[in-house]
C-alpha positions as a printed NumPy array, in Angstrom:
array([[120.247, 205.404, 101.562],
       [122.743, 205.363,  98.502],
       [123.553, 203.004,  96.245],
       [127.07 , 203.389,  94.307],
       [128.322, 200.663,  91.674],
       [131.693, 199.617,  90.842],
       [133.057, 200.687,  87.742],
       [133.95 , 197.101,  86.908],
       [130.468, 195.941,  88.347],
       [128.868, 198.685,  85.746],
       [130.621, 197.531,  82.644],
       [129.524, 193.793,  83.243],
       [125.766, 195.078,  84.344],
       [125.807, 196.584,  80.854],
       [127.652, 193.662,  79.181],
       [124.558, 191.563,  79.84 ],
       [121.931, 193.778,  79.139],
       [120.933, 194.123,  82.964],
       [118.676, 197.407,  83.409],
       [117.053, 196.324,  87.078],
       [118.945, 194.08 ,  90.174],
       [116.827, 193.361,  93.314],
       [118.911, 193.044,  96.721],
       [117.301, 190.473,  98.7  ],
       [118.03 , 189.85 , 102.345],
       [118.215, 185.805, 102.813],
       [119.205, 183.696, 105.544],
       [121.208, 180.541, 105.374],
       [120.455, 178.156, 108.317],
       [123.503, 175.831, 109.341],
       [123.206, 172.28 , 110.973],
       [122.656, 171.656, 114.582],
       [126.187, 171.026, 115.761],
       [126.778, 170.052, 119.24 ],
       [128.72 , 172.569, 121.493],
       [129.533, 172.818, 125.231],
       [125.934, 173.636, 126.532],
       [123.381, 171.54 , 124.009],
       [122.866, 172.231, 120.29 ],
       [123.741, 174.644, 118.439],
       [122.018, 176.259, 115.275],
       [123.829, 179.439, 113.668],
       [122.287, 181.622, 111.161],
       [123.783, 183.443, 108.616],
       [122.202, 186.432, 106.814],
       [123.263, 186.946, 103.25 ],
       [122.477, 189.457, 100.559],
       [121.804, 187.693,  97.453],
       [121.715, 189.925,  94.013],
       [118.92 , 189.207,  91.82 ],
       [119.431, 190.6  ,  87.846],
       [115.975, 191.579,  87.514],
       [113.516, 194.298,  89.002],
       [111.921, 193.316,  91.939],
       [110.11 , 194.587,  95.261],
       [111.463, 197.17 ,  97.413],
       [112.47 , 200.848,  97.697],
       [113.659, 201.859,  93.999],
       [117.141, 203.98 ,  93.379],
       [118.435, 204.639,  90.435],
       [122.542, 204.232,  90.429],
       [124.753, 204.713,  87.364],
       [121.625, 204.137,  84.695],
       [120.954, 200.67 ,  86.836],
       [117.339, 200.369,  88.535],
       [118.293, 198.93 ,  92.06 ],
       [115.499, 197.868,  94.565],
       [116.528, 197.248,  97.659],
       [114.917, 194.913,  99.662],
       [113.126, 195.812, 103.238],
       [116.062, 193.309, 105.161],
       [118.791, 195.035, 103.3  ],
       [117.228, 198.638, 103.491],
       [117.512, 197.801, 107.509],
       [120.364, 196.628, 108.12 ],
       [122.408, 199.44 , 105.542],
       [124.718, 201.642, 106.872],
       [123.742, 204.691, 104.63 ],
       [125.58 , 203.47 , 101.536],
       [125.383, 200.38 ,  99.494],
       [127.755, 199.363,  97.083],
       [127.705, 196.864,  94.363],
       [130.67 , 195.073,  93.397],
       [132.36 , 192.475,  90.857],
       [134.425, 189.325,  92.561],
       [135.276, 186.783,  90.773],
       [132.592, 186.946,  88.345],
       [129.807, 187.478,  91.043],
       [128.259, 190.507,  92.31 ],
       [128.647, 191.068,  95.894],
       [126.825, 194.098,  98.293],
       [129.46 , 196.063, 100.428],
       [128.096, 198.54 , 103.312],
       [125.236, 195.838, 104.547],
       [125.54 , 194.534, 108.4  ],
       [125.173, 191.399, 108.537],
       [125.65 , 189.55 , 112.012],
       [125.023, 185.9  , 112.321],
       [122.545, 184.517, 115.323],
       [122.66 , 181.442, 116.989],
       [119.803, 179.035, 118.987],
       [120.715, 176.904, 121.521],
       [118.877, 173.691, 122.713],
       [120.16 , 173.07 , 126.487],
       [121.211, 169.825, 127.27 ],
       [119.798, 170.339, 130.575],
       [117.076, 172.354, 132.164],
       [119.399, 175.123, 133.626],
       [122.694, 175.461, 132.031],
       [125.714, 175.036, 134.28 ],
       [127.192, 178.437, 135.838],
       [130.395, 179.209, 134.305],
       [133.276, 180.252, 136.818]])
């Protein structure tokens, strides 16, 4: 795996004195919502960017420590890059696919034809 870092990304890294970021795999957990067969719970996965060194697999990228968390080192496509919007860093190149649990509002859901 490769990490690359946007040039704008870079300059504000270095603005504020940032030598390490962690990439951490989280997962946001939405309300139960009802839908047509029972209740519905959706999860979202999210990499979050930490400014600080952390646990994971190290790479260096651009004079920037970057440890990459086990969820994110999983789920990358082969390269990871780190970019600036508005004012936030964001992680590009990471597949992250949203699950879903149902509760059935009865025992056997209905057949769908």
């Amino acid at each position: 795996m490769r990490v690359e870092v946007e040039d704008v990304a870079l300059r504000e890294l270095h603005r504020r004195g940032v030598r390490a970021i962690t990439l951490r795999l989280v997962e946001e957990v939405h309300e139960w919502t009802m839908c047509c067969c029972g209740d519905a719970c959706v999860v979202s996965p999210k990499v979050v960017v930490e400014e600080r060194a952390g646990r994971g697999a190290r790479v260096e990228a651009d004079g920037v420590e970057v440890y990459v968390g086990e969820g994110v080192a999983e789920r990358a496509g082969g390269v990871v890059r780190l970019v600036l919007r508005d004012g936030r860093f964001e992680v590009e190149g990471v597949e992250l696919k949203s699950s879903y649990s149902v509760r059935p509002y009865f025992k056997e859901l209905p057949e769908w034809g």
